[in-house]
TORNU-868844 format. One record per residue (C-alpha): residue number from 1; residue in three letters; y, x, z. Coordinates in steps of 0.02 Angstrom, whole numbers, plus 50000, padded with zeros to 5 digits. Layout:
! residues N
NODE   resi   resn       v       u       w
NODE    NUM    Ala       Y       X       Z
...
***
This chain:
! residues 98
NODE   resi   resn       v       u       w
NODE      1    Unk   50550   50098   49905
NODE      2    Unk   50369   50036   49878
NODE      3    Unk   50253   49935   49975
NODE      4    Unk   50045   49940   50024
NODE      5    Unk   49976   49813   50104
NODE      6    Unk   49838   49843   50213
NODE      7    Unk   49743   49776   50386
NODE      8    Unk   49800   49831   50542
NODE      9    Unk   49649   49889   50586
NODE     10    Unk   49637   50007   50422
NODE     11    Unk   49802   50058   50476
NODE     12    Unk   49776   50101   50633
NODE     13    Unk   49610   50209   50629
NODE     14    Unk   49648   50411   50608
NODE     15    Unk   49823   50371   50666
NODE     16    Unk   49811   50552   50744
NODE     17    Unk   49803   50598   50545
NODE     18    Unk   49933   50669   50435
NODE     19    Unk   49855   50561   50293
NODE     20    Unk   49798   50372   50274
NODE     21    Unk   49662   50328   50160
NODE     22    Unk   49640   50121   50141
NODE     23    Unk   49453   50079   50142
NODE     24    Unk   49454   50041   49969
NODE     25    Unk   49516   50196   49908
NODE     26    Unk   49364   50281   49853
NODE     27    Unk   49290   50129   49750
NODE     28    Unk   49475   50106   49672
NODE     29    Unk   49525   50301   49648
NODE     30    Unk   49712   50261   49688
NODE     31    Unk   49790   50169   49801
NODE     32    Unk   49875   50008   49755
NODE     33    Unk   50057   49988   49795
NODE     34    Unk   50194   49849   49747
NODE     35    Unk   50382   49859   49729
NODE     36    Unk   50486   49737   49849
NODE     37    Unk   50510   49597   49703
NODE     38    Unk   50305   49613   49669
NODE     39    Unk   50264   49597   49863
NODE     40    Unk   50262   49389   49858
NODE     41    Unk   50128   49389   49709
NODE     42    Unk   50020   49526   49782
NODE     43    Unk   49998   49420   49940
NODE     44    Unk   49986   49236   49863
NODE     45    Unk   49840   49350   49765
NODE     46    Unk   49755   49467   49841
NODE     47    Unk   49783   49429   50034
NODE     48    Unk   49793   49219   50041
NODE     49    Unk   49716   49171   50219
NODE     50    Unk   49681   49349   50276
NODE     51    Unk   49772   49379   50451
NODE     52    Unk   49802   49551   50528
NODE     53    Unk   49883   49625   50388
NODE     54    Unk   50035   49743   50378
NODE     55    Unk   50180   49809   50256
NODE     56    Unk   50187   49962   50247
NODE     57    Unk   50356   50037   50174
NODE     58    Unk   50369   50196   50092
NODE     59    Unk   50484   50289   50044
NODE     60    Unk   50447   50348   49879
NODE     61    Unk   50544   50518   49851
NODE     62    Unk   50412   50574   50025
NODE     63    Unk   50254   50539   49955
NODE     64    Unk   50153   50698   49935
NODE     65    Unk   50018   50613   49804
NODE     66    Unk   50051   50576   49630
NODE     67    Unk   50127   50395   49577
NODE     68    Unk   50121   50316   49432
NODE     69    Unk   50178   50151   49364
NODE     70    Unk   50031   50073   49259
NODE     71    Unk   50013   49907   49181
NODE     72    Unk   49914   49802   49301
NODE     73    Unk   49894   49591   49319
NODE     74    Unk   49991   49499   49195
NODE     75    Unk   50052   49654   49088
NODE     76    Unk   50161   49709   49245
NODE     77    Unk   50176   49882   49280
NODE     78    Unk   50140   49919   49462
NODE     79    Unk   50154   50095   49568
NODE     80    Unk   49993   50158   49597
NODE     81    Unk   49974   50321   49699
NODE     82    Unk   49855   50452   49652
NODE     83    Unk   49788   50527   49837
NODE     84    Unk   49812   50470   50024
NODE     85    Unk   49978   50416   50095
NODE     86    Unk   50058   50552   50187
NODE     87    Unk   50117   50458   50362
NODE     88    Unk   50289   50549   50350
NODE     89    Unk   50334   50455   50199
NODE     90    Unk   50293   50278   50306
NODE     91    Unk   50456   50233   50330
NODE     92    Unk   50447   50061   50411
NODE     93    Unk   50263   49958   50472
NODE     94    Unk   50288   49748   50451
NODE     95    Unk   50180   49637   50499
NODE     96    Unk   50139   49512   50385
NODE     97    Unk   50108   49309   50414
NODE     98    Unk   50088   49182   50316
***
């Protein structure tokens, strides 16, 4: 299992879609994902004071788009997926609070 974090309001535009695209997608030409034990950092990060986010979970073996673990912040390797998420492979929406 991996994990994106993302707005609910990101999330929930094209929800008639097969595919979810984050806004920053384009710009960043992956999408950034975490595993469960990176979650906590990527938050405390990236997301500190933001409100409206979610969790998405996904289910790894579903995804459609290519994933690959690359060395990211502080020499960690994190999943990054190459393409949109395919919504089948969504396997569980959390929202977040801090």
């Amino acid at each position: 299992m991996i994990y994106h974090i993302t707005t609910e309001q990101d999330w929930g535009q094209g929800k008639q879609e097969l595919d979810f695209v984050p806004a920053d997608y384009q710009r960043e030409g992956f999408i950034h994902c975490c595993t469960g034990s990176q979650v906590a950092g990527v938050k405390e990060r990236y997301f500190q004071g933001k409100i409206g986010l979610v969790l998405l979970h996904l289910e790894e073996s579903k995804l459609s788009a290519e994933l690959k673990y690359e060395l990211s912040t502080n020499d960690e390797k994190f999943p990054h997926l190459y393409g949109p998420i395919n919504r089948d492979a969504v396997v569980k929406v959390e929202s977040l609070i801090f």
